[in-house]
N, C-alpha and C positions, 0 to 999 in steps of 0.2 A: 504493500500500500504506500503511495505518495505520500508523505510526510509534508506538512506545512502549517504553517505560523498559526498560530490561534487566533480568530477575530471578533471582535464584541457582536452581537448582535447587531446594533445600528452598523456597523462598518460591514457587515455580510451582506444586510439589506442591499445597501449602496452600490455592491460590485454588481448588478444587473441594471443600468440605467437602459438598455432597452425596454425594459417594462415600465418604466417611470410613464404616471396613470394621462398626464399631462402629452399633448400631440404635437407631435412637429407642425409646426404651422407651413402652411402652403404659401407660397409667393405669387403675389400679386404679376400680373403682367407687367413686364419693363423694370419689374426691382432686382435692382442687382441680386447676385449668386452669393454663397457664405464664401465661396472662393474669391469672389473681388470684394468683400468687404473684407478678410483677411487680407487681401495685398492693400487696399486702403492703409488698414492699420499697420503694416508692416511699413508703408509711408508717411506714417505721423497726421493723418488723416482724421480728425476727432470724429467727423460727421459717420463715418465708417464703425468706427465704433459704439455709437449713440444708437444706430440703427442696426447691430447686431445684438448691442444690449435691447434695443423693443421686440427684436424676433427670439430671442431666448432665454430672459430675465425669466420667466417662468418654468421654465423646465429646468433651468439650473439654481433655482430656488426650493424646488418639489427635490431635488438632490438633495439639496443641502439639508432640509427639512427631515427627510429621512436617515439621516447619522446626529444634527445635533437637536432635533426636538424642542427648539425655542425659539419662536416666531422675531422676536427682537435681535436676537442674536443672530439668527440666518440672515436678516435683511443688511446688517452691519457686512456678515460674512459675503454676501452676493459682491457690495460693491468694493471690498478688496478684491474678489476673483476676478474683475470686469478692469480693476485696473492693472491686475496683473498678466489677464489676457492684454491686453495694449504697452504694458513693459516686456513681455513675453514672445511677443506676435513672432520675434524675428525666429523662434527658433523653430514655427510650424511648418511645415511643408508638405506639399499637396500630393506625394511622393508617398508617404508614409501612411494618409488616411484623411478625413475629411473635418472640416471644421470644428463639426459640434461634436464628432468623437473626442478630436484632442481638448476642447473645453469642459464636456464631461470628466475625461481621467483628471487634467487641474483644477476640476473642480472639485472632485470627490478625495483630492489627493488633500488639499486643501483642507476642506470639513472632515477628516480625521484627523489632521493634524491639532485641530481645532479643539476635536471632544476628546485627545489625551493630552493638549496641554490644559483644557478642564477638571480632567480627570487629576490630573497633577499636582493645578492648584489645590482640588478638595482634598489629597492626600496630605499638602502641605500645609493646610487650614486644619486637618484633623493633627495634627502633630504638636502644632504650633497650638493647639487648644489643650491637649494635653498637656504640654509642659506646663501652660498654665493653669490648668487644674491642679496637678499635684502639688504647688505650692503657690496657690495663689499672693501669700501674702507678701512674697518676694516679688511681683509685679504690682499689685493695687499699690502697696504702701511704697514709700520712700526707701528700701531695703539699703541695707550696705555691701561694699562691696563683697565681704568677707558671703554672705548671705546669698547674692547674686550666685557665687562663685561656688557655691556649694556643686551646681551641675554644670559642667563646659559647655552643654547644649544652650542654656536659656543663656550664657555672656553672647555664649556669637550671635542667639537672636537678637538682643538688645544691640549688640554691636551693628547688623547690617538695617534695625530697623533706626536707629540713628541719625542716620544717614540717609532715608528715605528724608522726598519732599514732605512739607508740612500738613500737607492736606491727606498725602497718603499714611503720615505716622498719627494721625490725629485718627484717622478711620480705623487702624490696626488697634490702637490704643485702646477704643471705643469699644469694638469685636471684642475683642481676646482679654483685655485686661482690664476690662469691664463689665464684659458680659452683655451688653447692645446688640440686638438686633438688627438690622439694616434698616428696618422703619421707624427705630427709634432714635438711630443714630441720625437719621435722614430730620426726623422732629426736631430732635435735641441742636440739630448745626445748623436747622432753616437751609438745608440743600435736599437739590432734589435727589429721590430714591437710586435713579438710577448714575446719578454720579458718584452716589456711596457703593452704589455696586462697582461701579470702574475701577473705583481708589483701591476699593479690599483687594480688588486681582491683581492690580496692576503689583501693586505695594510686595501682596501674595508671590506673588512672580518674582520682585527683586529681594525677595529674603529666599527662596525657595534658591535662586543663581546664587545669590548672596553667599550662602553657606555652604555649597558647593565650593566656592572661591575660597571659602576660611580654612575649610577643612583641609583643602588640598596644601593651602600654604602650613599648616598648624607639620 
């Protein structure tokens, strides 16, 4: 038997965008080909790209929808694919296969990369909740260094959250060493919900690098 990589569900889904529920749309008479609107774009042509994004923002949305499962989040994720298809273009060729194939596979390449650096954060959000749980009182309160230093783990957090921008240490703070919800923290700072979501990931993200980077130097 073929031996191969293990894939989550939503990422199984995804490897059949032939079926994807959503139809190729037919072209009108006189409208350009997905072939001349890819040499458009491989010419720095916006208008080419405007009108490849109306003939198949939908079906490369129905992708995406099917590996990350969040209507917000997909529609973010469409228009990086849409700019990466036009940073991209140069390396398609007509040689190898047709348009919306190779936008499918960067598409789908794409929204997995998506739901395991998701999946990553929430591993990194579960750790970083643990250590503070098991001694809370070394984050809430003013602790000493002696105290901090009890576990190497929580100095390098505190170390690489430091260092994070203002608005993303105030949100980490919030979360973890506080115990705030995201729509509480969203109440408590008069910002809106979903900037307190960007902050915790983004922040997530550079403690998650972060500590990579300590560890390797440690």
């Amino acid at each position: 038997m073929r031996s191969r990589k293990r894939l989550s569900k939503a990422e199984q889904e995804s490897e059949t965008p032939e079926r994807l529920s959503t139809s190729v749309p037919e072209l009108e008479p006189g409208a350009p080909t997905d072939l001349e609107l890819m040499a458009g774009i491989q010419a720095e042509d916006p208008e080419a790209l405007s009108k490849l994004y109306d003939r198949y923002n939908g079906i490369i949305k129905a992708l995406i929808l099917r590996v990350i499962h969040n209507e917000a989040e997909a529609d973010d994720l469409l228009q990086e694919i849409f700019m990466e298809i036009w940073n991209q273009a140069k390396n398609f060729s007509a040689q190898k296969g047709k348009p919306l194939g190779w936008m499918v596979t960067l598409a789908r390449r794409r929204a997995i990369d998506g739901l395991r650096k998701k999946q990553a954060y929430a591993r990194a959000e579960e750790r970083l909740q643990q250590e503070t749980e098991q001694q809370p009182d070394a984050w809430v309160h003013n602790a000493t260094e002696e105290e901090i230093a009890i576990g190497d783990t929580r100095v390098l957090i505190r170390r690489v959250i430091s260092v994070l921008p203002p608005a993303q240490q105030q949100a980490i703070e919030l979360a973890f060493f506080r115990g705030m919800s995201q729509r509480e923290i969203a109440a408590n700072t008069n910002t809106p919900l979903g900037t307190v979501k960007t902050r915790l990931e983004l922040g997530l993200k550079k403690i998650y690098d972060g500590l990579k980077e300590l560890r390797d130097e440690l």
